[in-house]
NUFI-654911 format. One record per residue (C-alpha): residue number from 1; residue in one letter; z, y, x. Coordinates in Angstrom, 3 decimals. Layout:
REM NUFI-654911
R; NUM; a; Z; Y; X
...
REM end
This chain:
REM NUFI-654911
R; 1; x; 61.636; 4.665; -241.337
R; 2; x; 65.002; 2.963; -241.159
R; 3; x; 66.694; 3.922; -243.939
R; 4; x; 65.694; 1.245; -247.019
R; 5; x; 68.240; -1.366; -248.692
R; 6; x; 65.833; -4.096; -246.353
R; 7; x; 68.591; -2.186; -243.314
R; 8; x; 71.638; -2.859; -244.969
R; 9; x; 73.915; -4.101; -242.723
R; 10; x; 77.791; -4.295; -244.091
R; 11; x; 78.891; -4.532; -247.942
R; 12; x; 82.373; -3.537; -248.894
R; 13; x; 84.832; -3.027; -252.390
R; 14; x; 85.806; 0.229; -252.877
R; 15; x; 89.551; -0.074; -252.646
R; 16; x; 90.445; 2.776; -255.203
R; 17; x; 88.506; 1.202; -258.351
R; 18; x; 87.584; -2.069; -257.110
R; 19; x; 83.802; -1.972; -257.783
R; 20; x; 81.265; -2.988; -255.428
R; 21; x; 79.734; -0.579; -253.324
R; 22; x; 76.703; -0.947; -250.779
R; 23; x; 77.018; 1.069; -247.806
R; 24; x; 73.667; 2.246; -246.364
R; 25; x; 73.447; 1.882; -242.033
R; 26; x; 70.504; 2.921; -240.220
R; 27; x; 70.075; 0.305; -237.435
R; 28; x; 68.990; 1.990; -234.281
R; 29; x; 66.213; 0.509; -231.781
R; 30; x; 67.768; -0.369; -228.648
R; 31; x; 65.704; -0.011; -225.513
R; 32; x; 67.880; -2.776; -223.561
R; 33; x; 66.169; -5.301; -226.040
R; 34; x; 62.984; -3.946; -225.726
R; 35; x; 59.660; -5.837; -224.426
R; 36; x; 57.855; -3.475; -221.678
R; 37; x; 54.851; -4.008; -220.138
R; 38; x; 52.245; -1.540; -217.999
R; 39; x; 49.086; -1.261; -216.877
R; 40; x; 46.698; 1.098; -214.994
R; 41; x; 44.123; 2.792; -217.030
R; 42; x; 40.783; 3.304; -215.129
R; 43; x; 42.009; 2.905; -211.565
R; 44; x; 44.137; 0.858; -209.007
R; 45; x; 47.850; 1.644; -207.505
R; 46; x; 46.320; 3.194; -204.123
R; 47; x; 46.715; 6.037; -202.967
R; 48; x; 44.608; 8.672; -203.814
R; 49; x; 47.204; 12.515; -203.274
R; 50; x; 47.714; 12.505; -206.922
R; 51; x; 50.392; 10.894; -209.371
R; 52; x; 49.546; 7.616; -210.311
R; 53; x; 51.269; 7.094; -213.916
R; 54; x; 50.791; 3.423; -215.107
R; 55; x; 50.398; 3.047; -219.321
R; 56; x; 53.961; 1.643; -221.067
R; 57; x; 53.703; -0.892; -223.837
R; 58; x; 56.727; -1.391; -225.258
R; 59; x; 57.526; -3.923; -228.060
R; 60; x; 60.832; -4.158; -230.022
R; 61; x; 60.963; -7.881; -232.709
R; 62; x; 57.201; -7.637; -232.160
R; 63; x; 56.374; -4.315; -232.999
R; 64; x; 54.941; -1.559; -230.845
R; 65; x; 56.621; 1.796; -230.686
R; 66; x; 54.914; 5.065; -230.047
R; 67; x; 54.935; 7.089; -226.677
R; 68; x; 56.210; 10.451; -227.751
R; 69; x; 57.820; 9.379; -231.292
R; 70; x; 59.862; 6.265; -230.295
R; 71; x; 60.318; 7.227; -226.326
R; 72; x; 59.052; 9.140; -223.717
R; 73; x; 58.128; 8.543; -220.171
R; 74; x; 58.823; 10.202; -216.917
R; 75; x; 57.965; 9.019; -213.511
R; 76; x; 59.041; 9.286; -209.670
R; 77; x; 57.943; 8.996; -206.292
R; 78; x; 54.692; 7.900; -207.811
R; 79; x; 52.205; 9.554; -205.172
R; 80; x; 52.817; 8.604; -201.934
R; 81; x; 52.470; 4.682; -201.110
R; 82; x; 55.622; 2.480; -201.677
R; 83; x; 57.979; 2.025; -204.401
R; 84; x; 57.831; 3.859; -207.801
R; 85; x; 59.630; 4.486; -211.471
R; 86; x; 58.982; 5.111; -214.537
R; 87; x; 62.302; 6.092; -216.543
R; 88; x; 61.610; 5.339; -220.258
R; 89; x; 63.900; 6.729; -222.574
R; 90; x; 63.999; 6.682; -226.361
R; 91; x; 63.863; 9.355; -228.616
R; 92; x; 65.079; 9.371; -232.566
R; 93; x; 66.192; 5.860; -233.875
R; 94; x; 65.338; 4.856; -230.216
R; 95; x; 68.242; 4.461; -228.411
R; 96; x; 68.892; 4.196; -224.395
R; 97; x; 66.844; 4.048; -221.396
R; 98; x; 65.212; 1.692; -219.134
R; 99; x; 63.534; 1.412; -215.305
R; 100; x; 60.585; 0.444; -214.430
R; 101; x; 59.546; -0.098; -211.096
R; 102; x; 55.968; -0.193; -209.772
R; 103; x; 54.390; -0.253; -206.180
R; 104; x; 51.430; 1.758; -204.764
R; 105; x; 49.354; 0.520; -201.916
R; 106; x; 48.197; 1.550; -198.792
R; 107; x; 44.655; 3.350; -198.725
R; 108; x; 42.356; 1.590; -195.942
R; 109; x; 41.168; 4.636; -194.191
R; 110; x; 42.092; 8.672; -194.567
R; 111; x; 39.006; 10.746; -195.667
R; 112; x; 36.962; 12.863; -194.061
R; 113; x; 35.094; 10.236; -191.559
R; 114; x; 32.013; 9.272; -193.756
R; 115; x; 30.328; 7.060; -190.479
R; 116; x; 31.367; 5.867; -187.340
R; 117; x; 28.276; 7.035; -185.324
R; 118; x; 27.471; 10.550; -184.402
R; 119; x; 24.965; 12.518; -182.441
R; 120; x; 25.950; 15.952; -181.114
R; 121; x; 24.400; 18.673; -179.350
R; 122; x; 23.549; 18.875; -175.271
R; 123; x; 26.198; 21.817; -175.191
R; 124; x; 29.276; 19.216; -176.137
R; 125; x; 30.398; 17.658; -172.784
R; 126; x; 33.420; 17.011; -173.704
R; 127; x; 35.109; 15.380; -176.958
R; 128; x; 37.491; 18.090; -177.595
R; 129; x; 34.939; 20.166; -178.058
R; 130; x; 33.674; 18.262; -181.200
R; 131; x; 34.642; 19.150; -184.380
R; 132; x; 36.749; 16.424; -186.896
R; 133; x; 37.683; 16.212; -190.273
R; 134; x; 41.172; 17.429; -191.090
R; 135; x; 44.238; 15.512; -189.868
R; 136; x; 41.857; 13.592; -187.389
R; 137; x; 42.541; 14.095; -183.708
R; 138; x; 41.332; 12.700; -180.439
R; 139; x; 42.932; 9.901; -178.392
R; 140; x; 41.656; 11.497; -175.762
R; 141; x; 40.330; 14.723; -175.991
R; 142; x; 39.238; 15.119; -172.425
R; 143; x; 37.428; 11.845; -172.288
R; 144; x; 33.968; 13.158; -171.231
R; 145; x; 30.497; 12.418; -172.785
R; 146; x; 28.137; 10.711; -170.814
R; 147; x; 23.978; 10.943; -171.477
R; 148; x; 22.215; 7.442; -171.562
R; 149; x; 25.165; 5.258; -172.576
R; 150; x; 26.799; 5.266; -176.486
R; 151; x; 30.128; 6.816; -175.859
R; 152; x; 33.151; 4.986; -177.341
R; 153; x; 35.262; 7.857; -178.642
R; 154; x; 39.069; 6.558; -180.545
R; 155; x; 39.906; 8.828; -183.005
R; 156; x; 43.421; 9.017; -184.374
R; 157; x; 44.415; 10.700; -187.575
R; 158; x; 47.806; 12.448; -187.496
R; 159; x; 48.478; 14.309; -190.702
R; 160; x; 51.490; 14.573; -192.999
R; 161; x; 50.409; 11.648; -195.616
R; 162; x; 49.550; 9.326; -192.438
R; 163; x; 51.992; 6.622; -193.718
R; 164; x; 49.557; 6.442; -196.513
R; 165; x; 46.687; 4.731; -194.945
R; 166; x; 46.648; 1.061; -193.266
R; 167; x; 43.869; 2.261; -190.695
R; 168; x; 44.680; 5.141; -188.259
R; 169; x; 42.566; 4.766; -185.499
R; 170; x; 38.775; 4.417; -185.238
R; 171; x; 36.037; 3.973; -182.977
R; 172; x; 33.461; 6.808; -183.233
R; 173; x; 29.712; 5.757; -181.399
R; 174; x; 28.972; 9.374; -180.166
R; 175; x; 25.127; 9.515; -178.424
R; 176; x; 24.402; 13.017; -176.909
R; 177; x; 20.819; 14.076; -178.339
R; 178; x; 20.658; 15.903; -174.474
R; 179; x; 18.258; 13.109; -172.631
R; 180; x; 16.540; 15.231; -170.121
R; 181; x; 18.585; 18.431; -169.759
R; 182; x; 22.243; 17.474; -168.285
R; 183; x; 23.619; 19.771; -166.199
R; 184; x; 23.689; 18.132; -162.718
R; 185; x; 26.924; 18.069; -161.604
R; 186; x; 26.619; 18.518; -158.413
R; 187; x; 24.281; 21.590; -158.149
R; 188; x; 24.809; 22.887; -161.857
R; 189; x; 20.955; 23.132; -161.548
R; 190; x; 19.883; 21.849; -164.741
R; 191; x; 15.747; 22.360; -164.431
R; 192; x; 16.057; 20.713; -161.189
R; 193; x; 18.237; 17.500; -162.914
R; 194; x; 14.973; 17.538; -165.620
R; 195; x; 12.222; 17.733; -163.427
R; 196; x; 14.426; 15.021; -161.197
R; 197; x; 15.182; 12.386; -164.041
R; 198; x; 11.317; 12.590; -165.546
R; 199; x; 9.733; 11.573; -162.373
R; 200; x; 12.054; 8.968; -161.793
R; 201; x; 10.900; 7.756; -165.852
R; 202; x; 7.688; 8.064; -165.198
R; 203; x; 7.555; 6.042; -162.364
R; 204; x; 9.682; 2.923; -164.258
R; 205; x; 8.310; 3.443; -167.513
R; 206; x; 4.078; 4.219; -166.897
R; 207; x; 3.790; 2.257; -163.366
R; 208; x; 0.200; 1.713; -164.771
R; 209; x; -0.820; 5.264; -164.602
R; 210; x; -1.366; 5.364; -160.991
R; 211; x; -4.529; 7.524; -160.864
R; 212; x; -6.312; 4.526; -158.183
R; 213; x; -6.276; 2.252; -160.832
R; 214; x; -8.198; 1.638; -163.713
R; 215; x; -6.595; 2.196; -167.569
R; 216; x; -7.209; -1.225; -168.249
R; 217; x; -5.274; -2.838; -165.397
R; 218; x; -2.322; -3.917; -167.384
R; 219; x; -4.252; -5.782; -169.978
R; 220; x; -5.939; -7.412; -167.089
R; 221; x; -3.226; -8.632; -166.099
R; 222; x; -1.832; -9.868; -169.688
R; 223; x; -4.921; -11.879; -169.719
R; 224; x; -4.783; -13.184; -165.898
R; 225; x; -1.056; -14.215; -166.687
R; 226; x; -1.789; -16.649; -170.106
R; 227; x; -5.310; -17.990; -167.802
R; 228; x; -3.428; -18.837; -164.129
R; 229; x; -0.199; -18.754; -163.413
R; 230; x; -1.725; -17.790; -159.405
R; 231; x; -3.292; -15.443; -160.654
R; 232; x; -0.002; -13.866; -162.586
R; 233; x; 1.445; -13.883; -159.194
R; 234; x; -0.818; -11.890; -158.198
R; 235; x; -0.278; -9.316; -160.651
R; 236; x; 3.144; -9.262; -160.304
R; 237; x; 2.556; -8.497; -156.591
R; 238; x; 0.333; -5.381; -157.630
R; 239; x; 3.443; -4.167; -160.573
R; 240; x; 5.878; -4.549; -157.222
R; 241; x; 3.993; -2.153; -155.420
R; 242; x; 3.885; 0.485; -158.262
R; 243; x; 7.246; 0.156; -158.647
R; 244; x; 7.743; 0.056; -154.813
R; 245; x; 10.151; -2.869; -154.740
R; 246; x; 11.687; -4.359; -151.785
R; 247; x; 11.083; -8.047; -153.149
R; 248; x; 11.301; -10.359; -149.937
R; 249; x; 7.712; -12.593; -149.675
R; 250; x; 8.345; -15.971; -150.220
R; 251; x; 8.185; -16.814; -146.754
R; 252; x; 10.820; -14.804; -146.236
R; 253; x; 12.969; -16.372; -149.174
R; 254; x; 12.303; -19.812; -147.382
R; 255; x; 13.318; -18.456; -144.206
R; 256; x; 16.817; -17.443; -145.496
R; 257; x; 17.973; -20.475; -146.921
R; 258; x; 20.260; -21.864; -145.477
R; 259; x; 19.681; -25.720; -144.035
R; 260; x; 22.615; -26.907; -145.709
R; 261; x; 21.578; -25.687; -149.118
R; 262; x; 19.456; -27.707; -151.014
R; 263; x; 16.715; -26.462; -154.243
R; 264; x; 16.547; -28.827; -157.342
R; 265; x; 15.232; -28.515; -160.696
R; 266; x; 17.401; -29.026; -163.811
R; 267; x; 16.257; -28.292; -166.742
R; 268; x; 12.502; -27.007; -166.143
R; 269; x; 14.919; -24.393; -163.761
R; 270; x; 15.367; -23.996; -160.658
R; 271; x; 19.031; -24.115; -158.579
R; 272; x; 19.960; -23.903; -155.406
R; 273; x; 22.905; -25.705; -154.488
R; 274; x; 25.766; -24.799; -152.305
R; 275; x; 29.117; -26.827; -151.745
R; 276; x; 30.610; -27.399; -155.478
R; 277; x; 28.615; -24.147; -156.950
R; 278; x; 24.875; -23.485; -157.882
R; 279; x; 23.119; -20.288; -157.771
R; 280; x; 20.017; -19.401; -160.524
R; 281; x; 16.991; -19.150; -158.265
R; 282; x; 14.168; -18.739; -161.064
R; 283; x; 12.981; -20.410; -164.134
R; 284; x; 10.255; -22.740; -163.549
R; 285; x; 8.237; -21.387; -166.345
R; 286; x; 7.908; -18.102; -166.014
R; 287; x; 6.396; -17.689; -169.474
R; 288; x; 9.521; -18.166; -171.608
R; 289; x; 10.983; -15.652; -174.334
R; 290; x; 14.223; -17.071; -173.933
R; 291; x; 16.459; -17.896; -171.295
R; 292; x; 20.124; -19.169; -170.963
R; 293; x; 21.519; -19.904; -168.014
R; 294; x; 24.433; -22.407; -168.192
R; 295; x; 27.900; -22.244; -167.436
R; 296; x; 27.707; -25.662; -165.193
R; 297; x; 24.912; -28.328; -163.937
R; 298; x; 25.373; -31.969; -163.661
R; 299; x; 23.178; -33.438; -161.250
R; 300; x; 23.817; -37.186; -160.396
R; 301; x; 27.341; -37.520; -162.169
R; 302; x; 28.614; -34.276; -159.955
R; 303; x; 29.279; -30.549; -161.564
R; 304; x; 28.363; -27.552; -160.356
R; 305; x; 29.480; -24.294; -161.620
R; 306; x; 26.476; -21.663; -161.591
R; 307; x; 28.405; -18.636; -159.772
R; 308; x; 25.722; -16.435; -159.116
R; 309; x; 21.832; -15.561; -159.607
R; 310; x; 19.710; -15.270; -156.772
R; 311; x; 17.724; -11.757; -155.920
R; 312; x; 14.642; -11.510; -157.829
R; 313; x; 15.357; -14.129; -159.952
R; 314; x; 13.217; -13.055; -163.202
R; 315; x; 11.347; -10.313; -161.529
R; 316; x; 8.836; -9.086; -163.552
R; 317; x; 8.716; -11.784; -166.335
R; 318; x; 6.154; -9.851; -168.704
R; 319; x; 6.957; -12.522; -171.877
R; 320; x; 10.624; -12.557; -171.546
R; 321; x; 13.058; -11.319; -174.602
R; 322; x; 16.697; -12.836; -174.509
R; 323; x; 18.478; -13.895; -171.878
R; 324; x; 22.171; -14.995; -172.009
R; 325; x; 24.317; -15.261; -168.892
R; 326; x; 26.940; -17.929; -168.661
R; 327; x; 30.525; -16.757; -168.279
R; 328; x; 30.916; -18.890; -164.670
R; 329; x; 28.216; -16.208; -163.164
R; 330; x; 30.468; -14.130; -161.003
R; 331; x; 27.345; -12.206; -159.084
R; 332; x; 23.932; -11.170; -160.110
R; 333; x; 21.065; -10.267; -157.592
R; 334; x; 19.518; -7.072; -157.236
R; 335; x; 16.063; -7.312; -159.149
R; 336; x; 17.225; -10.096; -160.810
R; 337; x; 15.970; -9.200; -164.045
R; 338; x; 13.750; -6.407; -163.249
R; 339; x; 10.549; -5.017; -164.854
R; 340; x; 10.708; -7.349; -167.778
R; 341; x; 9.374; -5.075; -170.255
R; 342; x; 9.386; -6.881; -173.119
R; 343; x; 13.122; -8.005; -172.803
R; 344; x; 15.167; -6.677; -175.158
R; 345; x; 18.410; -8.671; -175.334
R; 346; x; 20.832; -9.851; -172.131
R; 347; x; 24.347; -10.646; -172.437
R; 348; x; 26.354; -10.870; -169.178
R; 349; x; 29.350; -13.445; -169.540
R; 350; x; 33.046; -12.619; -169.189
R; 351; x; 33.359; -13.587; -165.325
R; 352; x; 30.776; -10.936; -164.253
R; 353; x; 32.221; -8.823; -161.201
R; 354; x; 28.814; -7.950; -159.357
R; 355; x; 25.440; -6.253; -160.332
R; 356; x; 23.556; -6.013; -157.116
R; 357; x; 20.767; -2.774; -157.385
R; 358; x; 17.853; -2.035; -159.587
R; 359; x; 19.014; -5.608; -161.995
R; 360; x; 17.077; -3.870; -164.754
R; 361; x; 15.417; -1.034; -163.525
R; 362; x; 11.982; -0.755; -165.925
R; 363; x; 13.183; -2.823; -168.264
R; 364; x; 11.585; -0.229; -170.694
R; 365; x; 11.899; -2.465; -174.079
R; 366; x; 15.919; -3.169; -173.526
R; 367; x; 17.711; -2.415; -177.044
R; 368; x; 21.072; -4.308; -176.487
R; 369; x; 23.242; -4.960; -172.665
R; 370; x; 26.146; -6.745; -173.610
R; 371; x; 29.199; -6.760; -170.856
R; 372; x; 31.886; -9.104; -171.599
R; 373; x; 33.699; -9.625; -168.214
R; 374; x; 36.688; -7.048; -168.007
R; 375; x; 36.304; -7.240; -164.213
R; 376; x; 33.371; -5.780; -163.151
R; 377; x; 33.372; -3.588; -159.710
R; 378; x; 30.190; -2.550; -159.512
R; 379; x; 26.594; -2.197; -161.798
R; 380; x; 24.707; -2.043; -158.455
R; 381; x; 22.675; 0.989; -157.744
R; 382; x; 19.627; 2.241; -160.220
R; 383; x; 20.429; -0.511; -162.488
R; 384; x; 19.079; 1.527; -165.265
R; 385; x; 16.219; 3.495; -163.901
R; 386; x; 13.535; 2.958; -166.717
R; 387; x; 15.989; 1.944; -169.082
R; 388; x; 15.576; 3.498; -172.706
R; 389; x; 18.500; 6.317; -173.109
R; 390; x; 19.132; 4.866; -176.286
R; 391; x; 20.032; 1.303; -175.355
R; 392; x; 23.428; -0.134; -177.128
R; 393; x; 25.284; -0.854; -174.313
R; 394; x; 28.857; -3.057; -175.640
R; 395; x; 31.438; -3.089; -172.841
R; 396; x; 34.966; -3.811; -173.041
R; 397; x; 37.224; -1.650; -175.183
R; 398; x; 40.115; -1.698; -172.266
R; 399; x; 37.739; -0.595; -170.043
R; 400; x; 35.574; 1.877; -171.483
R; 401; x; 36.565; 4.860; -169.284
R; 402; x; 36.107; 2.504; -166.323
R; 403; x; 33.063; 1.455; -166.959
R; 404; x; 31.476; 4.879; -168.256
R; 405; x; 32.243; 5.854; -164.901
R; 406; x; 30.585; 3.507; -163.061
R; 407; x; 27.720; 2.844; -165.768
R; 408; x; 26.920; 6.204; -164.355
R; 409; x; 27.579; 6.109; -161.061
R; 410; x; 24.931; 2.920; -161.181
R; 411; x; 22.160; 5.537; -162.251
REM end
């Protein structure tokens, strides 16, 4: 390839008879001088387990040389993420070598975990006893699983290529398919815990079905409700007795005010105020979808912080579908949102520390509780009698164990 007259590089006389002579020298390609570029054919530099070997162009006074004929390629530390080479070095006319370096990423997530939401079978109590992916491994593999709440499981993966991946720990929603059939755990009886939990479901979810009463009662009282508001009241007197609620008469909610508390309406709602602070009493509509009850009310230039919600508060508000706590309520009165069956949405703030009992009991539509406070003591007592077993229920991540516990201690 090399060797024409175009290569000749040095003329000289020959000293012996003085003619001219031409002396013929190949001229050799020299890597150093080389122009080298790469690039990845079909794929990107993340890790994958295999070698990733990047394509070398290389260019010498503007002309490409051949892989294999001109130089050859071999590479190093090329499969796990981090820093790379490629070692080119030439071959015939092609003379020494040169190093390229080249980086592979991070992968986002090891394999093996193809969703983050899982449903497994009324024999699994207990993570451990679930089976992962390779090189995946429980944070916590005697966290227990719980029936009626999504369980927040971390998952941690632990293998040899770890380093390799930018995410190694994940939240797994795991939902026991077991709804009716837990073991109790304090008799190990489990027929007994079924027969137990149905009748307590029956009576939140079907109060209508009272054998007294006629089918058509409930659409009754649909009607009644959109015709006269008295009339919804007295409905809502009849669903209290099905549901045998201890929701005080209003007599008796008069009679336990206190004299130096005074009840004003902002907003269409209805506060009672107390010192610097203002408790929810009730919406004055009790037709609304939505409801938000505010951090603060300003009543004649003066603040009040709303710090709690008074007993009974939305009782059995057939229309209602969001409600959103504000983050200054610290308390929450039993009932206070009970037998609202078409509610599907509440988000407690992040000050919550108090449920009082039965705050949602038959709340039979509920799809979404959202607890933001990281300082709750206590749900209150039956809180979720009549609640659907497949409610999303978001609590803090800090205190999931916490508040699995007392999620079911509430029931």
């Amino acid at each position: 390839m090399y060797d024409d007259e175009s290569k000749v590089t040095e003329i000289y006389t020959c000293t012996e008879c003085g003619k001219l002579d031409y002396q013929i020298i190949k001229e050799y390609i020299k890597l150093s001088e080389a122009v080298i570029n790469y690039y990845y054919d079909g794929c990107e530099p993340v890790y994958c387990g295999e070698e990733i070997r990047p394509i070398m162009d290389v260019y010498y006074n503007g002309s490409s040389l051949l892989c294999g004929r001109d130089f050859e390629v071999t590479y190093s530390d090329n499969i796990n993420a981090g820093k790379a080479t490629a070692k080119i070095t030439g071959l015939g006319d092609c003379v020494g070598e040169r190093i390229i370096e080249y980086y592979i990423d991070k992968a986002d997530t090891p394999p093996g975990i193809s969703s983050l939401s899982m449903t497994v079978e009324k024999q699994i109590e207990y993570v451990k006893d679930i089976e992962l992916p390779k090189g995946w491994e429980f944070l916590d593999p005697e966290q227990r699983l719980f029936v009626g709440v999504n369980n927040d499981i971390i998952i941690e993966y632990n293998a040899d290529d770890k380093d390799n991946y930018k995410n190694l720990r994940l939240g797994l929603e795991v939902v026991r398919a077991d709804n009716f059939e837990k073991i109790d755990e304090v008799t190990g009886n489990e027929s007994a815990t079924k027969v137990k939990y149905e009748e307590e479901f029956k009576t939140e979810k079907v109060p209508e079905a009272k054998k007294d009463e006629e089918p058509k009662t409930e659409k009754a009282k649909e009607v009644e409700t959109s015709e006269d508001i008295k009339t919804e009241k007295t409905t809502e007197a009849e669903t209290k007795e099905e549901i045998k609620t201890d929701k005080p008469t209003e007599k008796e909610t008069e009679s336990r005010d206190d004299t130096s508390e005074k009840e004003i309406i902002y907003k269409n709602n209805i506060y009672r105020l107390t010192g610097k602070r203002a408790i929810f009493v009730k919406p004055g509509n009790s037709n609304v979808k939505s409801l938000t009850i505010p951090n603060k009310i300003k009543i004649k230039s003066k603040k009040y912080l709303v710090s709690a919600i008074d007993e009974n508060a939305c009782y059995g508000m057939k229309k209602l579908q969001n409600v959103t706590v504000g983050d200054s309520v610290i308390t929450v009165g039993k009932n206070a949102f009970a037998n609202c069956t078409k509610l599907k949405k509440i988000t407690f703030g992040n000050k919550l520390i108090k449920l009082g009992d039965r705050v949602l009991a038959g709340d039979r539509g509920l799809k979404k509780i959202t607890f933001k406070s990281s300082n709750i003591k206590s749900f209150g007592k039956k809180t979720f009698d009549g609640v659907p077993r497949k409610v999303d229920i978001i609590i803090p991540t800090a205190k999931m164990k916490k508040y699995i516990r007392l999620i079911k201690k509430a029931k």
